[in-house]
N, C-alpha and C positions, 0 to 999 in steps of 0.2 A: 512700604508701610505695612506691620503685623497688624492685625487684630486681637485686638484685648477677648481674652478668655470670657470676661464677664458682658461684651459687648455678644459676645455668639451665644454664652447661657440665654440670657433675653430674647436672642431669637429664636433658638431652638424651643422655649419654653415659650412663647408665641405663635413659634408651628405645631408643639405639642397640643394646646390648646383649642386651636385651628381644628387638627385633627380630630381631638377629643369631642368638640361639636358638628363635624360631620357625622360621625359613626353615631352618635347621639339623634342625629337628624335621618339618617340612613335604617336606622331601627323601625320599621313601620307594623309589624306583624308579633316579631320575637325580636330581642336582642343576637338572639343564636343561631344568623345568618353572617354567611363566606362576609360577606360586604361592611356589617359590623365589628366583626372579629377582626378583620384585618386592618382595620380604622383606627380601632382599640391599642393594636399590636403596635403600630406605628407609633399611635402617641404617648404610650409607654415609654417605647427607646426613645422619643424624641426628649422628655421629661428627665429620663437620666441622663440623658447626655448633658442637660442641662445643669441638672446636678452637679455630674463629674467637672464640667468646665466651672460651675461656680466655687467649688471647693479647692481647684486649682490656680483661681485667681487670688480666692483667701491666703493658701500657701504659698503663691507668690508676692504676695504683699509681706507677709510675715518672714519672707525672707531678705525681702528689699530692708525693711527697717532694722533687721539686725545690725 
């Protein structure tokens, strides 16, 4: 059984999230610590990945209905 594009968009943008409030929680002094920055980094890629797979489920619908 595959998994639907838009069923992993949701997760990854669930772990993006995830991550985005640890690095948020992790910031105790500066935000411009190793331990924030790389919190951060993560939940970026995580976000567009989500992205990427949500836009590729749109274009796969749009091409089922043709």
């Amino acid at each position: 059984m595959r998994t639907s594009p838009l069923l992993m968009a949701v997760l990854y943008f669930g772990v993006g999230i995830a991550f985005m409030f640890l690095a948020s929680q992790a910031a105790v002094e500066t935000i411009w610590n190793a331990t924030t920055i790389v919190l951060s980094g993560v939940a970026t890629v995580n976000i567009i990945v989500a992205i990427r797979l949500y836009n590729l489920h749109v274009r796969m619908n749009q091409s089922n209905n043709k």
